[in-house]
VEXDODO-607939 format. One record per residue (C-alpha): residue in three letters; x, y, z. Coordinates in Angstrom, 2 decimals, padded with zeros to 5 digits. Example, Ala and Ser with C-alpha at 12.3 -4.5 7.8 and 13.67 -1.06 7.14 Angstrom:
// VEXDODO-607939
NODE  kolse        X        Y        Z
NODE    ALA   012.30  -004.50   007.80
NODE    SER   013.67  -001.06   007.14
END
This chain:
// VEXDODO-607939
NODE  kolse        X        Y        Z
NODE    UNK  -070.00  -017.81  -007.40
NODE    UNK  -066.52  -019.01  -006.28
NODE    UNK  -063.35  -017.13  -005.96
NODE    UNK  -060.02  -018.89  -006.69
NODE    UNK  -056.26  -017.51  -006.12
NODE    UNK  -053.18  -018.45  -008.13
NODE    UNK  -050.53  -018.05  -005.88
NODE    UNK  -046.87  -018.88  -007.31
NODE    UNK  -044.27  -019.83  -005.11
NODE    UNK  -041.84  -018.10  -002.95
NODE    UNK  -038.15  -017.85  -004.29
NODE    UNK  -036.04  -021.13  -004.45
NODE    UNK  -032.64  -021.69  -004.81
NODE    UNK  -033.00  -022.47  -008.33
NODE    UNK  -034.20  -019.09  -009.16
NODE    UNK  -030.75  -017.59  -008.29
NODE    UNK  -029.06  -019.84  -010.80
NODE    UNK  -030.10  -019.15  -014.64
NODE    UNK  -030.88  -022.67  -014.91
NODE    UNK  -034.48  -024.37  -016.54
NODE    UNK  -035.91  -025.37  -013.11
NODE    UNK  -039.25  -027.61  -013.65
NODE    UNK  -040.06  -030.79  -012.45
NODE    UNK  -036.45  -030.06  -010.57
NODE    UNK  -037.52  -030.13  -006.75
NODE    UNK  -034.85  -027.29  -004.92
NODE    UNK  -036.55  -025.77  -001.98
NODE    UNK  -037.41  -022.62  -001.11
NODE    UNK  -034.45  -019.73  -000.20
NODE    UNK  -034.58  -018.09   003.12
NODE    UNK  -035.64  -015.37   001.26
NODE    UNK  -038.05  -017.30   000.05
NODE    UNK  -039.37  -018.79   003.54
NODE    UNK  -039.70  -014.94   004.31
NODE    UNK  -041.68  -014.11   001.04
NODE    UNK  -044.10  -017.04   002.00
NODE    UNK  -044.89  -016.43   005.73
NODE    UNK  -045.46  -012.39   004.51
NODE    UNK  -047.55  -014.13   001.73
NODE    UNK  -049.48  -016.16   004.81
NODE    UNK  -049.82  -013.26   006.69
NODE    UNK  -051.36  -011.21   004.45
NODE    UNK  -054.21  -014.05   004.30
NODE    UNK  -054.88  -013.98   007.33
NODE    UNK  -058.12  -012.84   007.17
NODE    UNK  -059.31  -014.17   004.48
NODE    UNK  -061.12  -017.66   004.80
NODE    UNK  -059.99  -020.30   002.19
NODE    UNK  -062.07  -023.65   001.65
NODE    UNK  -059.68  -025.72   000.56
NODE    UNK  -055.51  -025.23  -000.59
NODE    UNK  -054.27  -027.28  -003.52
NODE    UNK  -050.62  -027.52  -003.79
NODE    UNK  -048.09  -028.29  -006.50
NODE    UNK  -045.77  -031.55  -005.16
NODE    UNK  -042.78  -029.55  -005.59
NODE    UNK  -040.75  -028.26  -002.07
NODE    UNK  -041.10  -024.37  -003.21
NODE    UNK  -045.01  -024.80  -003.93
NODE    UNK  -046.03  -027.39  -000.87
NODE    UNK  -043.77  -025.12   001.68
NODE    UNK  -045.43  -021.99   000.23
NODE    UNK  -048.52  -023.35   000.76
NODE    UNK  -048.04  -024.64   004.50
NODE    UNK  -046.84  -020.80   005.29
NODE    UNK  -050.18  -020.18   003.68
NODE    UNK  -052.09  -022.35   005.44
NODE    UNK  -050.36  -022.13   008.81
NODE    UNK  -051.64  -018.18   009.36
NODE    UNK  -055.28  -018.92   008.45
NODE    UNK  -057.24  -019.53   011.28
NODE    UNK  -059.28  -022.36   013.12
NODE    UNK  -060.60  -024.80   011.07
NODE    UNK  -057.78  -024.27   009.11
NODE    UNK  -058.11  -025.14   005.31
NODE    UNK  -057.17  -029.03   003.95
NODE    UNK  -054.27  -028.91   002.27
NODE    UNK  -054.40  -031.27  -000.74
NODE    UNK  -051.31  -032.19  -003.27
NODE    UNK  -051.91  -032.46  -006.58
NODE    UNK  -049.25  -033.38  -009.75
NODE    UNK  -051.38  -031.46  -011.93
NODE    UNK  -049.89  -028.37  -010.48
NODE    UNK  -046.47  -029.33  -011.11
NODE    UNK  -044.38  -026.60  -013.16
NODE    UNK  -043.42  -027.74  -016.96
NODE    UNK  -041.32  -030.41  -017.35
NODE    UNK  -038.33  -029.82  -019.02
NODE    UNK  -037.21  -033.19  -019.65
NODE    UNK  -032.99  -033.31  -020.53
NODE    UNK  -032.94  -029.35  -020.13
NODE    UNK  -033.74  -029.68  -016.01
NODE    UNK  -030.86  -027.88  -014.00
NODE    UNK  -029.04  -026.97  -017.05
NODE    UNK  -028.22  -023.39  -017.78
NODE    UNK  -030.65  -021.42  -020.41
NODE    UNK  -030.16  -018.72  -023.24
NODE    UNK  -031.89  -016.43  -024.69
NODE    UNK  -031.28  -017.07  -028.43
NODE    UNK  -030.51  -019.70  -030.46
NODE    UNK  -027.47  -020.23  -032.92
NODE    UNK  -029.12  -019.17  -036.09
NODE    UNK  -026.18  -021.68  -037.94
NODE    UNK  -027.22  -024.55  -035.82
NODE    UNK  -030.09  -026.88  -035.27
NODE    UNK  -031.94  -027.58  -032.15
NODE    UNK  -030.82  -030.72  -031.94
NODE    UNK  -027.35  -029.50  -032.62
NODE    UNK  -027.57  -027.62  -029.49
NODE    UNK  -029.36  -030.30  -027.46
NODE    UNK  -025.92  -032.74  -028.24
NODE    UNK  -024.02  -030.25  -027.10
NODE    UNK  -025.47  -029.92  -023.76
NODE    UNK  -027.14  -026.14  -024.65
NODE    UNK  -030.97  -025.09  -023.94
NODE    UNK  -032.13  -022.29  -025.87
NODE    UNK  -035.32  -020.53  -024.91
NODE    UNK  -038.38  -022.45  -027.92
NODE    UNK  -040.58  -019.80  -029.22
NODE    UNK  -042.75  -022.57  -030.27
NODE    UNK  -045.39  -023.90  -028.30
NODE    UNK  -045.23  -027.83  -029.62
NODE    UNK  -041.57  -027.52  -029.03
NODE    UNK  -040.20  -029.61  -026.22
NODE    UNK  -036.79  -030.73  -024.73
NODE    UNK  -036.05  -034.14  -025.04
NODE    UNK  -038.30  -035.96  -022.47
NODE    UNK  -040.27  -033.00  -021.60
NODE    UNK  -043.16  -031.46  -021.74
NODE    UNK  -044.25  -028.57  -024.43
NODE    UNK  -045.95  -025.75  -023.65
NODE    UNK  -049.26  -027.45  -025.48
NODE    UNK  -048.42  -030.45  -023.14
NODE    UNK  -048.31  -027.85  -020.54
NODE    UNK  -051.84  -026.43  -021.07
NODE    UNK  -053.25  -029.71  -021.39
NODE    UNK  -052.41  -030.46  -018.37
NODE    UNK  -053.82  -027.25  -016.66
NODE    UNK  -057.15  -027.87  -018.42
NODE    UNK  -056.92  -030.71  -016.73
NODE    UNK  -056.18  -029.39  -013.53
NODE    UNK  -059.12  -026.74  -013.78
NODE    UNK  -061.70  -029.64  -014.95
NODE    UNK  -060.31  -031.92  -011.77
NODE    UNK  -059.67  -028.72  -009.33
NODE    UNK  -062.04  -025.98  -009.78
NODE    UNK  -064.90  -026.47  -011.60
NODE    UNK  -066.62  -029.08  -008.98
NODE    UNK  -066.18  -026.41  -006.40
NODE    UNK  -068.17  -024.01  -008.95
NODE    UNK  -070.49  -026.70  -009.72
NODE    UNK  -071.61  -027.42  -006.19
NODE    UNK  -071.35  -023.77  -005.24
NODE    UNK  -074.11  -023.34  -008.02
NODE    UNK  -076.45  -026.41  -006.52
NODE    UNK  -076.18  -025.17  -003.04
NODE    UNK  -076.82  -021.40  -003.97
NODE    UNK  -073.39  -020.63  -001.45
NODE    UNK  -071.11  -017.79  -002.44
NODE    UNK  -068.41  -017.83  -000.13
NODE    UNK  -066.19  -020.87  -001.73
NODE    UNK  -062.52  -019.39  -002.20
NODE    UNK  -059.87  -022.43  -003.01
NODE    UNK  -056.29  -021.63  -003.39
NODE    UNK  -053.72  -023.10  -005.73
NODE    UNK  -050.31  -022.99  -005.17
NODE    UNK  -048.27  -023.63  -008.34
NODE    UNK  -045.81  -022.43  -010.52
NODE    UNK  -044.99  -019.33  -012.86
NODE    UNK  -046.11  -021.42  -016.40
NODE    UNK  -048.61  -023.71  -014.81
NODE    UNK  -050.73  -020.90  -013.38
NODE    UNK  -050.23  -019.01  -016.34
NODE    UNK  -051.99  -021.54  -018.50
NODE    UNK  -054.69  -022.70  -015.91
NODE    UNK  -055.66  -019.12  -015.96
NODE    UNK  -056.00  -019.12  -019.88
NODE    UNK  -057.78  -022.38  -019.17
NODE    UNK  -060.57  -020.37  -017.25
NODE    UNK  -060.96  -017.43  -019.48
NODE    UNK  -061.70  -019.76  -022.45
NODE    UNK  -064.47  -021.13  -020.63
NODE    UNK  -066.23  -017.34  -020.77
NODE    UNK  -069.51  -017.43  -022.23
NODE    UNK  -069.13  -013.92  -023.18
NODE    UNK  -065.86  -014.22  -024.89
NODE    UNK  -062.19  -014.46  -024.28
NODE    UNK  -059.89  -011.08  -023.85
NODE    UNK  -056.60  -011.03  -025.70
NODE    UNK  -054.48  -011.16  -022.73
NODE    UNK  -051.36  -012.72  -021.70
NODE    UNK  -051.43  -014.13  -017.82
NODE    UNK  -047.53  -014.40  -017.51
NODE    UNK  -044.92  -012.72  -015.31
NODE    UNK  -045.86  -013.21  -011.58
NODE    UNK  -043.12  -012.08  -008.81
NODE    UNK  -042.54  -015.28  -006.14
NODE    UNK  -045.60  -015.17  -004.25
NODE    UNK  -047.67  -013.31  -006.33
NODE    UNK  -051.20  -014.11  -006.98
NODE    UNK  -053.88  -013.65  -009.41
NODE    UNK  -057.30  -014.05  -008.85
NODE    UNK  -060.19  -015.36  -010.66
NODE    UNK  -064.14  -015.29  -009.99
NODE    UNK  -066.50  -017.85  -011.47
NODE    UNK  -070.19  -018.27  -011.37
NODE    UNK  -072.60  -020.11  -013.16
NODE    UNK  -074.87  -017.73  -015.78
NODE    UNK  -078.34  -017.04  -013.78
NODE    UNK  -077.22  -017.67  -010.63
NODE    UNK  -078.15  -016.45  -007.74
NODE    UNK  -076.95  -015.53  -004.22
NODE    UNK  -078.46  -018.02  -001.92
NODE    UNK  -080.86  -019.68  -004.24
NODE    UNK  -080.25  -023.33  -005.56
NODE    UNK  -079.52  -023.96  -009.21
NODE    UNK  -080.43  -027.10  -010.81
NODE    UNK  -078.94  -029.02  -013.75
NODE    UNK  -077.58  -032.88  -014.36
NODE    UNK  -074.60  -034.10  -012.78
NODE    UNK  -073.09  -034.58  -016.57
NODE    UNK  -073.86  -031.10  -017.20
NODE    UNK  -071.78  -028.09  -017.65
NODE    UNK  -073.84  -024.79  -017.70
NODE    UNK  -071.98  -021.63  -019.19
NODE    UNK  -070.02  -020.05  -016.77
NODE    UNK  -069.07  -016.41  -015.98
NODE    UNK  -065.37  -015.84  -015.89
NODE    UNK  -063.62  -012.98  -014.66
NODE    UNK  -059.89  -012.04  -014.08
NODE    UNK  -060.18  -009.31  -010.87
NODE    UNK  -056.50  -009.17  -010.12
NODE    UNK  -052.88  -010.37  -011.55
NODE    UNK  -049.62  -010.08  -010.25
NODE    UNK  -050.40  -008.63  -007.05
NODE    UNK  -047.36  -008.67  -004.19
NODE    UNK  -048.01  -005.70  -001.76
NODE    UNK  -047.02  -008.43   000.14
NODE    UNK  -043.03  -008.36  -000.38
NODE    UNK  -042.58  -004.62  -001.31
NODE    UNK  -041.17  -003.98   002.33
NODE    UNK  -038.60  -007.40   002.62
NODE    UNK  -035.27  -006.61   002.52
NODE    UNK  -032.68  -009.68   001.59
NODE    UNK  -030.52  -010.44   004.46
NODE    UNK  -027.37  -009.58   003.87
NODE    UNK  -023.95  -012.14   003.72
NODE    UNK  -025.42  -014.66   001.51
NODE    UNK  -027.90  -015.92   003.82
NODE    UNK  -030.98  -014.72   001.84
NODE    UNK  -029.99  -016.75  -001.07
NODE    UNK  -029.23  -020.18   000.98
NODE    UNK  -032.05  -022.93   001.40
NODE    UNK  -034.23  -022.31   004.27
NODE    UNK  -033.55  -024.00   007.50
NODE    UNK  -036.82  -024.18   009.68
NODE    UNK  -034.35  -024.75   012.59
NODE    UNK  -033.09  -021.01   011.88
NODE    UNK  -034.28  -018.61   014.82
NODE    UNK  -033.72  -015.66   012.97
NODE    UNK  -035.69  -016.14   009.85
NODE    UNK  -038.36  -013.65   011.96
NODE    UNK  -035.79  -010.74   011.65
NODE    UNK  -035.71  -011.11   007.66
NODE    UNK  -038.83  -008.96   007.96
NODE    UNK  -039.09  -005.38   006.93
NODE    UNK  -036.62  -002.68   005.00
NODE    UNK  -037.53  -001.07   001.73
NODE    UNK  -039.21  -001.75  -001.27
NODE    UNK  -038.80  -003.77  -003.91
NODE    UNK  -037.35  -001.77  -006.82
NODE    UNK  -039.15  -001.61  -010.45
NODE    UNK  -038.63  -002.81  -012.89
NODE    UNK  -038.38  -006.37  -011.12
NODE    UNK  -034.86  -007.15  -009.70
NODE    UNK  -033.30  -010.89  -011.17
NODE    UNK  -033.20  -012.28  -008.42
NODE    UNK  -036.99  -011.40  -007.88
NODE    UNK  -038.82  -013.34  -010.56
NODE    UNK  -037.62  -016.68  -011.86
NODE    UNK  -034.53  -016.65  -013.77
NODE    UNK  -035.27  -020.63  -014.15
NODE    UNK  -038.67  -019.53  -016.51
NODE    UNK  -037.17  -018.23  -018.91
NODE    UNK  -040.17  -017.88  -021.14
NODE    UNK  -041.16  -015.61  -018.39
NODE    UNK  -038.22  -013.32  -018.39
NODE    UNK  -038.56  -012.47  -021.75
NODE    UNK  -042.33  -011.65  -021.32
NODE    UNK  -041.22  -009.29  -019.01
NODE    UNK  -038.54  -007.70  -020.60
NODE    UNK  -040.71  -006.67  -023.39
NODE    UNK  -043.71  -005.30  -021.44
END
């Protein structure tokens, strides 16, 4: 058996504007720097083989916080384009709305420079991705990513394999429904969006029949059925005692020359239901998930 974590980044500077923010590469917020080291703290203890990392600033400097508080032999960091967030093509940095003009077509709209939220998944902005694009891609991603690390766990009869991916609200959202359809004893009717920054979900897998420290064998070509199990979602004890500094400097891009991005640590908790500026304004497909939970 192998235990991966979804871990979504830590807040950018994109998710204080209420623009689509994809394949758009802003860094992370001071905020943000502070949400990840809390993140990489809270790790501490717990061994991870191997990182994967989204290319994108906000995911790769999530994941160094994460990897810098593990401890010696610290886990290789690998980058990986599969993990990017959707692409949203024309619609990238421009502002987004909830509702469409029932009067006027989408491509009415797109002329005139406005991105509506698409309730469809086959529906894409002009020279981006859909959400079906999307979920290819995270198949992909789980096929490339994960299951060789389940695979060889299963050979070598090891349980302790835990790999990390650090991605993106929609992208982990998908390569968790990627998982759960590979279930050999069937796929819950759940809905894996609407992670805080930093948040994680985690997933167990483990070849059916296997066994703690005994060696399974099958072809190289061969994919046994697997045993997939959501244990957590959305978890973020991590960040319910950071406080935003105050004066604007919480929501400006993180300077690693800063000295005082220690004292950004502590104050109260994070208020329910989930403050704006505390989940991604730029997903808007996960705001309105939200909003109607």
């Amino acid at each position: 058996m192998i235990t991966v974590t979804f871990i979504r980044h830590g807040e950018s500077t994109d998710n204080l504007r209420s623009v689509w923010a994809g394949w758009s590469d802003s860094p992370l917020s001071n905020h943000g720097m502070n949400q990840a080291r809390a993140l990489g703290e809270s790790f501490a203890d717990t061994h991870l083989t191997i990182i994967y990392t989204s290319p994108l600033k906000r995911a790769h400097m999530t994941a160094t916080a994460l990897r810098d508080a593990q401890s010696e032999p610290k886990p290789t960091l690998v980058i990986s384009p599969l993990l990017r967030e959707q692409h949203f093509g024309a619609a990238e940095g421009r502002a987004w709305s909830i509702r469409q003009d029932p009067n006027r077509t989408l491509e009415e709209h797109f002329a005139n420079d406005q991105y509506p939220v698409l309730y469809d998944r086959s529906q894409r902005f002009p020279g981006g991705e859909s959400l079906d694009d999307l979920a290819a891609r995270a198949d992909e991603a789980v096929c490339q990513l994960v299951l060789p690390h389940t695979l060889q766990a299963a050979r070598l009869g090891t349980q302790d394999v835990h790999i990390a991916l650090v991605s993106h609200g929609l992208c982990i959202s998908e390569m968790v429904a990627a998982l759960v359809k590979r279930n050999h004893e069937g796929v819950p009717d759940t809905s894996y969006r609407g992670l805080r920054n930093t948040a994680w979900a985690r997933v167990t897998i483990q070849v059916k029949g296997e066994r703690a420290g005994e060696a399974m064998g099958f072809n190289e070509d061969e994919c046994p059925p697997l045993l997939v199990k959501v244990t957590d979602f959305n978890r973020h004890d991590h960040i319910n005692s950071i406080k935003r500094q105050k004066g604007g400097i919480g929501r400006s891009a993180y300077d690693p020359k800063q000295q005082d991005i220690r004292n950004f640590f502590g104050g109260t908790a994070v208020k329910d239901p989930v403050e704006a500026l505390e989940r991604s304004e730029s997903n808007a497909a996960d705001e309105i998930v939200l909003e109607k939970n």
